[in-house]
C-alpha positions in Angstrom: 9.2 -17.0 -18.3 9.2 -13.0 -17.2 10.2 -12.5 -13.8 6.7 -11.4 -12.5 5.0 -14.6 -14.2 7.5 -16.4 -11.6 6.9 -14.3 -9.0 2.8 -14.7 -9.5 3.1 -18.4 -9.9 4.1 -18.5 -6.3 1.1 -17.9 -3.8 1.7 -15.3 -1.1 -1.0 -14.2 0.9 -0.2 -11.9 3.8 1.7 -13.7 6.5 2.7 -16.3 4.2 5.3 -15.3 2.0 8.3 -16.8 2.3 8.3 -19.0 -0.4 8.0 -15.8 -2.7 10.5 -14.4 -0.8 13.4 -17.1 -1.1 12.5 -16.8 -5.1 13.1 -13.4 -5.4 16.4 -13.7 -3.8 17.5 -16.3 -5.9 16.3 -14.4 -8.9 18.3 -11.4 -7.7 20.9 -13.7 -7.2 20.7 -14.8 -10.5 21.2 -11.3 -12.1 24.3 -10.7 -9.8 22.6 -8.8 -7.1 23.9 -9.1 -3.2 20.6 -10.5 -1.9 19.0 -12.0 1.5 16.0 -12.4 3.4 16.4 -9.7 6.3 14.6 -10.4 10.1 11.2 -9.5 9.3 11.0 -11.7 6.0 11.5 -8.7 3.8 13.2 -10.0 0.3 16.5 -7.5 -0.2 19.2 -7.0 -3.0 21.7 -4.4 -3.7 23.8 -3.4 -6.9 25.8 -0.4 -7.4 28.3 1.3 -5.2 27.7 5.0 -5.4 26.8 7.3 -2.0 23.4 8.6 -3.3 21.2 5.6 -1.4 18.0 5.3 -4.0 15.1 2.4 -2.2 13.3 0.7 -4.8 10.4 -0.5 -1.9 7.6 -3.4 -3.3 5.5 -5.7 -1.5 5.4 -9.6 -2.0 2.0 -10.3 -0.4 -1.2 -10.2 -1.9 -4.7 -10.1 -0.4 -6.5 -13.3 -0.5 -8.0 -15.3 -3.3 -6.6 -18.0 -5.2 -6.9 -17.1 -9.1 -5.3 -19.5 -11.9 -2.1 -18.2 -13.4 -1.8 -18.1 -17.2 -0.8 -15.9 -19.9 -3.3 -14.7 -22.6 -2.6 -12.7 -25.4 0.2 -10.9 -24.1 -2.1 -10.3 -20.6 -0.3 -12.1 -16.9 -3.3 -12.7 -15.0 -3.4 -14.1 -11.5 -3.2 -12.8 -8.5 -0.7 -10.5 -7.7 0.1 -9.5 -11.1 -0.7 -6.1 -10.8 -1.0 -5.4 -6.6 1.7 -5.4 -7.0 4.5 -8.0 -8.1 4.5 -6.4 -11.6 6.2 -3.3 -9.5 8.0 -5.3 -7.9 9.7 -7.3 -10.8 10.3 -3.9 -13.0 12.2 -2.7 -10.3 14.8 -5.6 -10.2 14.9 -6.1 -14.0 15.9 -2.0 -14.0 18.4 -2.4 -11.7 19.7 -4.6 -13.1 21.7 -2.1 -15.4 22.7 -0.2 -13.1 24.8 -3.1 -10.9 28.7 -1.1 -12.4 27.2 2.5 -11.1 29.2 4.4 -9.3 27.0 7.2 -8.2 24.0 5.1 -7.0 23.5 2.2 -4.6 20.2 0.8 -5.2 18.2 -1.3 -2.8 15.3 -3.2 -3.8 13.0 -4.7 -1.0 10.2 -6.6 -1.6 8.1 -6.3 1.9 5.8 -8.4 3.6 2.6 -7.7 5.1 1.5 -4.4 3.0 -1.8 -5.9 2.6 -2.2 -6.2 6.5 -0.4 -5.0 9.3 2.6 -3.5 7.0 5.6 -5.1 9.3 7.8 -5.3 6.6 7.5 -1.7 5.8 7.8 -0.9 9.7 11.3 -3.4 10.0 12.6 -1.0 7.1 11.6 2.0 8.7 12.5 1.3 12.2 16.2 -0.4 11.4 17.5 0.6 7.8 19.2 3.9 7.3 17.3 6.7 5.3 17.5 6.9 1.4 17.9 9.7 -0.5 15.1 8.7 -2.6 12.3 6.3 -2.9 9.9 4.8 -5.3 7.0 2.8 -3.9 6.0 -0.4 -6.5 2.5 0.2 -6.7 0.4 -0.1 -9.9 0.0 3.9 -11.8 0.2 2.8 -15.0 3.4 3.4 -17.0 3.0 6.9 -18.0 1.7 7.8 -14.5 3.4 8.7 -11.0 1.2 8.5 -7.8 2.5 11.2 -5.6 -0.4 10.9 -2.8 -2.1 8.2 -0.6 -4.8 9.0 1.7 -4.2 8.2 5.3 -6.9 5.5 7.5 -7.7 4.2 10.8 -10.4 1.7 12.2 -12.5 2.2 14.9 -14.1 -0.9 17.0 -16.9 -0.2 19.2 -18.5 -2.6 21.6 -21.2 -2.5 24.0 -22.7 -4.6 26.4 -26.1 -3.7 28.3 -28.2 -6.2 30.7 -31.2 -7.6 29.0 -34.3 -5.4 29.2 -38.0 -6.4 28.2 -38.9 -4.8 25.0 -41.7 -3.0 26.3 -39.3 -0.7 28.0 -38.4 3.2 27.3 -34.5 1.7 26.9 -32.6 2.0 24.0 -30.9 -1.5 22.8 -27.0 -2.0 22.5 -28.0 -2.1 18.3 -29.7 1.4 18.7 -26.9 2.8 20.7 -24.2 1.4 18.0 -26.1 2.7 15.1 -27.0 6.2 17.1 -23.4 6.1 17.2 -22.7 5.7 13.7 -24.9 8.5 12.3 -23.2 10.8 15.0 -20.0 10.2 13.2 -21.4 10.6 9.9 -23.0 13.9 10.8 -19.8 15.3 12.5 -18.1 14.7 8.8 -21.2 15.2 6.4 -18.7 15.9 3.2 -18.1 12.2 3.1 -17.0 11.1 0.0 -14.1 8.7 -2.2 -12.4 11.6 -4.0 -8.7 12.6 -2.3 -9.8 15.8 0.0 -12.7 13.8 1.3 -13.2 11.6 4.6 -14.6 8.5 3.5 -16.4 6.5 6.5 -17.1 3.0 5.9 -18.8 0.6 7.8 -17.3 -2.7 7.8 -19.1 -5.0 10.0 -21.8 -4.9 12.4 -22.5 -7.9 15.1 -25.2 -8.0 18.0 -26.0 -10.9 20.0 -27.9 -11.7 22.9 -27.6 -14.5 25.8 -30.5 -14.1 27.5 -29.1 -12.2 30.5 -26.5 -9.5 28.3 -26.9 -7.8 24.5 -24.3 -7.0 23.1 -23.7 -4.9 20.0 -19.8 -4.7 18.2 -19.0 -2.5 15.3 -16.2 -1.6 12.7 -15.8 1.2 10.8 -13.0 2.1 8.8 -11.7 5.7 8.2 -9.7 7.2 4.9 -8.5 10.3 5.7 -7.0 12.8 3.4 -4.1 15.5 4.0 -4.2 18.0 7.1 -7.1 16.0 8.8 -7.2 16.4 12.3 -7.0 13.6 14.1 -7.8 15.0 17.4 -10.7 16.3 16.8 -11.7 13.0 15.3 -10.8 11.5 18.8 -13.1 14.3 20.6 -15.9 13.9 18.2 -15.6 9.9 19.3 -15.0 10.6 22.6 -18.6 12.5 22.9 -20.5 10.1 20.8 -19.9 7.0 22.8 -21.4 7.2 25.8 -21.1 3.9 27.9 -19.4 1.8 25.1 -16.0 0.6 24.5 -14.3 2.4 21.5 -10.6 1.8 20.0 -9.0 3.7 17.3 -6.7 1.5 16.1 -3.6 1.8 13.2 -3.9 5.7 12.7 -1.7 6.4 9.2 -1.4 9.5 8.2 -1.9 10.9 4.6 0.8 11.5 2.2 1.3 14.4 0.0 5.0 14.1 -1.8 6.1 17.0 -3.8 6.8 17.3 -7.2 9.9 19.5 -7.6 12.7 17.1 -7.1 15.0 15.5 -9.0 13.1 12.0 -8.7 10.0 13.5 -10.2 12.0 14.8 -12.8 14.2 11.7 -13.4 10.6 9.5 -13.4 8.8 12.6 -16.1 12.5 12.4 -18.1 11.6 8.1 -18.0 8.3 8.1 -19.6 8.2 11.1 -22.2 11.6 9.2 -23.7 9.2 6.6 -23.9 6.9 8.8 -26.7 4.1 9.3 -23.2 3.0 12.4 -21.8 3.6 12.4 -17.7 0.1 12.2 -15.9 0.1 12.7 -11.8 -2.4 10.9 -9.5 -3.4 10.9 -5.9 -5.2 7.6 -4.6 -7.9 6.9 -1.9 -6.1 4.0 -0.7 -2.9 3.7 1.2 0.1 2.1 0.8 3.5 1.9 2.6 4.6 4.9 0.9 2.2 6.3 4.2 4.8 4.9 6.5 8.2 5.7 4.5 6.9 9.6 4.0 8.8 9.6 7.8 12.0 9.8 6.2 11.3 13.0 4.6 13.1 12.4 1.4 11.5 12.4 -2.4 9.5 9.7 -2.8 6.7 8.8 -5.1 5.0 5.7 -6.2 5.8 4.0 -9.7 4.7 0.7 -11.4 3.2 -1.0 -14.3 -1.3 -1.9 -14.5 -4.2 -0.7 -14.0 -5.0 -0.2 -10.2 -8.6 -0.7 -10.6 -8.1 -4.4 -11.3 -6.6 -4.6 -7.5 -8.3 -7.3 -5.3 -10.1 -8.3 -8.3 -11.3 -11.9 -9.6 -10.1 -10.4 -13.3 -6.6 -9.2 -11.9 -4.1 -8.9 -15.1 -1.2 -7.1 -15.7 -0.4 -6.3 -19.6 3.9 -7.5 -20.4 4.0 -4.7 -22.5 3.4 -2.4 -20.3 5.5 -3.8 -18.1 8.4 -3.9 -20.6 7.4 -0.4 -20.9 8.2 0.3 -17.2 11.6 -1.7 -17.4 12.5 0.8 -19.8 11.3 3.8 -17.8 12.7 3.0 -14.6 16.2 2.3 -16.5 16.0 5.8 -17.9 14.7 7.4 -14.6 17.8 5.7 -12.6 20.5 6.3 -15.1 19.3 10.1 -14.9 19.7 10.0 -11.0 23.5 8.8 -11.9 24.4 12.5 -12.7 22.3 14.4 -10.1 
């Protein structure tokens, strides 16, 4: 059985991982990796001995929705297989050759909580010391880097207002949410789901009444691409609510990574010895690559299927194109060796 087939078998919705965690030590164990599970839950091994510090950064939890596990004509599906354990997986079986290096230590962490709150990334951020580079497990494709996230935030609004007959000139707590609303989508009328555009979504809408109060909460949730001003986000907010409550909540930031380093080239160097021709891609989601961008080093995201099939009742990863991105991220890191 392939390490991700193990690694799917094992359920790990967010906030329940650490069964999938304890595996993936064991595994890394197994393949002669110094491995634990650090404060936060995060699943970490180490090989090689080298001063350049290269983060090989995953995530064990997956978003919910049980899904059965099997293998079909050379096709994992279940869930998790592609968002994103098949990342994950690659990046321990590649490291795997690089345990006698000398010029590179390699650290593989499989977080927790990327699907919701992203604690595991934070732990790394806030206590681990900066790498020199990074690869994000995330699902490009094999012949495919992802050098750019878009960034998000959600915005709750709730308002209460006394009960009013209906035959009076007052607007309702529901009219005041939903003038509120189309404010926000007039102040950002270029609304879209491609990578320079602000995409607002409306997530849930609940009014109720008690017969004394009305009450109206909303959620909306923001994607945000590069160089969007948050402030005047806030402002535009500010002068659209009126006498309701409104939180911005979880502001990431968009990220942008370059492409003239030596990881990019290492990565490019991977996939055309492979017989592929490099492709780049931005995404409209996010990822903890978002958070990790604070370090300022290279950094780019990298890892086997078909992104589209995220969250999906037909998730599937193909093993070939895994094996495929063993072989990549072997090349890629053995080229890092001589940097």
């Amino acid at each position: 059985m392939t390490l991700v087939e193990h690694l799917v078998r094992v359920p790990s919705v967010s906030g329940d991982e650490a069964a999938v965690a304890q595996l993936l030590v064991q595994q890394m164990q197994q393949r002669g990796f110094e491995s634990h599970v650090d404060e936060a839950g995060n699943a970490v091994g180490r090989v090689g001995a080298g001063p350049l510090q290269v983060y090989l950064v995953g995530h064990l939890d997956t978003v919910p929705g049980a899904l059965p596990v099997y293998v079909k004509d050379d096709l994992l599906f279940g869930r998790g297989s592609v968002d994103a354990k098949g990342s994950l997986a690659a990046f321990v079986e590649a490291a795997v050759g690089l345990k006698g290096s000398d010029a590179l230590s390699l650290t593989v962490i499989g977080c927790v909580g990327e699907e919701a709150d992203s604690r595991g990334a934070h732990h790394v951020l806030n206590t681990y010391p900066p790498a020199d580079y990074v690869i994000i497990g995330e699902p490009s494709g094999w012949d495919a880097l992802t050098l750019g996230y878009k960034g998000s935030l959600s915005v709750e609004y709730f308002l209460k207002k006394p009960q009013t007959h209906r035959g009076a000139p007052v607007s309702t707590p529901a009219e005041d949410a939903v003038a509120f609303y189309h404010a926000l989508c007039a102040a950002y009328p270029q609304r879209g789901y491609g990578f320079e555009a602000v995409s607002l979504n409306l997530i849930a809408f609940h009014t109720d009444n008690d017969g004394v109060a009305e009450t109206a909460r909303m959620y909306l949730n923001v994607r945000t691409p590069p160089g969007f001003d948050h402030s005047a986000f806030e402002k535009t907010v500010k002068t659209a609510t009126h006498d309701a409550q409104v939180e911005i909540n979880d502001p990431i930031p968009a990220v942008l990574a370059g492409k003239q380093n030596p990881l990019v080239r290492a990565l490019l160097g991977g996939i055309r010895a492979q017989g592929a021709r490099p492709r780049f891609k931005r995404k409209t989601g996010t990822s903890d690559m978002n958070l990790l961008q604070a370090w300022g080093c290279p950094m780019l995201a990298y890892g086997p299927g078909d992104s589209s099939l995220d969250h999906t009742p037909n998730e599937h990863l193909s093993l070939a194109e895994y094996d495929q991105s063993i072989k990549v991220l072997t090349h890629a890191l053995k080229n890092l060796e001589t940097v």
